[in-house]
N, C-alpha and C positions, 0 to 999 in steps of 0.2 A: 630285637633286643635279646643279647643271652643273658640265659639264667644259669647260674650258677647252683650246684648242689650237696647240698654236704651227708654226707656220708655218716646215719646215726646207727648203731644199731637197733635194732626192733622192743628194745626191752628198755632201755635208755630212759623215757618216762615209768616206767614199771620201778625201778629201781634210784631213780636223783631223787638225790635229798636221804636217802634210808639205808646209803652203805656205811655198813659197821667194821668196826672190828674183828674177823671173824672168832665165831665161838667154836667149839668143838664139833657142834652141828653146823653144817655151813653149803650153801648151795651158793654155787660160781659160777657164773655164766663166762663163756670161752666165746672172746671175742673174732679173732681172727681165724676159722677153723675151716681147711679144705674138705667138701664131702663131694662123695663121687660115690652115683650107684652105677653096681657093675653086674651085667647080669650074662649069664656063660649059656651061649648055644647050646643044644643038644648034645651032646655026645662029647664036650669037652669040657664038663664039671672039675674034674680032677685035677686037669693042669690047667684052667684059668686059679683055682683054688691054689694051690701049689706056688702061680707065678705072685698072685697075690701076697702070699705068706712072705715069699721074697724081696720084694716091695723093703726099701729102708727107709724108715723113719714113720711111717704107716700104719696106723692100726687101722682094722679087717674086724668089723662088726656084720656076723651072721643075719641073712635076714628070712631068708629059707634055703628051700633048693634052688641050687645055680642062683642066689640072689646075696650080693653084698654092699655093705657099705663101706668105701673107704675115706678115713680120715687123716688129718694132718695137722698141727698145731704149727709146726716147722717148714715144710715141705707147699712151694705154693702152687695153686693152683694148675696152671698150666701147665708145670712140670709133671704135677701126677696127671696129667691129660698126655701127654708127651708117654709115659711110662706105660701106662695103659694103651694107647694106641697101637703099640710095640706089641701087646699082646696080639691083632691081629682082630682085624673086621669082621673075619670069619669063626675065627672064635668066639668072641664077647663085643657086648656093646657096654658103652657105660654115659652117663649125662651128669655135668657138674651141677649139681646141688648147694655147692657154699651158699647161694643168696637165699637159697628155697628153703633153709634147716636152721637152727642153730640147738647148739650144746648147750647141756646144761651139767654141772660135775655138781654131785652132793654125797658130803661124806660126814663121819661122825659115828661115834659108838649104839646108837641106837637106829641108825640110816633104814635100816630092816623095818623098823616099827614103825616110819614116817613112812616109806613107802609099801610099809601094807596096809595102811589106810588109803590109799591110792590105786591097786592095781592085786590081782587076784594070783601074781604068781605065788611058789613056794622059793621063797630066796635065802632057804637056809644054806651055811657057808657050804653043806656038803651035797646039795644038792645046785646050786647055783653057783660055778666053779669061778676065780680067777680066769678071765681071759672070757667066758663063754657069754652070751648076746643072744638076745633073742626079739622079734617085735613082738608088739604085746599091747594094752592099754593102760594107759595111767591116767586118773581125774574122766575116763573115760573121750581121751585121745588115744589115737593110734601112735605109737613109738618106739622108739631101738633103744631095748636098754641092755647095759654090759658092767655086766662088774669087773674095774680096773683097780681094785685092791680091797684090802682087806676088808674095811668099811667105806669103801668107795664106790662109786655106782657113776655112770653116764648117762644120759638120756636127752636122746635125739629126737627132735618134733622138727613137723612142716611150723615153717614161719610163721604162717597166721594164728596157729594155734600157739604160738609159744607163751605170749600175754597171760590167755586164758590157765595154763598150764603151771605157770612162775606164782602165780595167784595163788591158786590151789594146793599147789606142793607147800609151798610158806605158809597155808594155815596148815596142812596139814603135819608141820613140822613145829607149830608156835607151841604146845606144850613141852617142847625139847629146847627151845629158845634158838631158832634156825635162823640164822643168820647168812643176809645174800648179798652177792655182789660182782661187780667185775674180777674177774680173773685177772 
């Protein structure tokens, strides 16, 4: 007998029933999101780095040396498998991660203060630039986080952890009245 499967996101009971209106403080989960780590041989940092950059429609979350992530909100899957392949076996490897991650976008004028009750970097605007990503811990998960604008922030967790994390971020945004939901 087949069984048939539906397709929920991970977070789906975390959040039915308590999506709002969003406030000025607001964490969004990014439904449909291509991730792919990409990790550059020896000797060919520079221009897997480089080819990466080049990439359309892609952003390119640092994760260390020779270590990236890339994402997609537009761009599906297979295509950036297709793009990356082109970079060369010999170069880089890389493994799709869409089902293993999901995004979380959290923005808002005090986004700084919610997540420095979470995680121990210094994310002031002058030191924690537009565009720059780093892993790191939050709620005391491992994570990719990247500031994609001004009061804007991403952050990337393994699947299992994302519950635990969605949890934790929202109390630690409830005196800013943080408000969550689908994207």
């Amino acid at each position: 007998m087949p069984v048939t499967y539906a397709a929920r996101h991970v977070l789906e009971d975390h959040i039915s029933g308590f999506e709002a209106t969003p406030n000025p403080h607001h964490l969004a989960i990014l439904r449909a999101v291509s991730v792919f780590s990409v990790l550059a041989h020896p000797g060919h940092e520079a221009d897997i780095d480089e080819a990466l950059t080049n990439l359309e429609d892609v952003h390119i979350r640092v994760c260390g040396p020779s270590e990236w992530l890339v994402l997609s909100e537009t761009v599906a899957a297979d295509t950036i498998a297709r793009q990356l392949a082109d970079l060369g076996a010999s170069r880089a490897a890389f493994v799709d991660q869409s089902d293993g991650r999901v995004v979380l976008r959290i923005q808002g004028p005090k986004v700084r203060a919610i997540l420095a009750k979470c995680t121990a970097l210094d994310l002031h605007a002058d030191l924690f630039e537009i565009g720059q990503s780093t892993n790191c811990q939050i709620c005391h998960v491992a994570t990719n986080l990247a500031r994609t604008g001004q009061d804007t922030f991403e952050i990337i967790v393994m699947r299992s952890f994302a519950g635990f994390l969605f949890d934790e971020v929202r109390e630690m945004g409830r005196e800013f009245a943080l408000t969550a939901g689908f994207a």
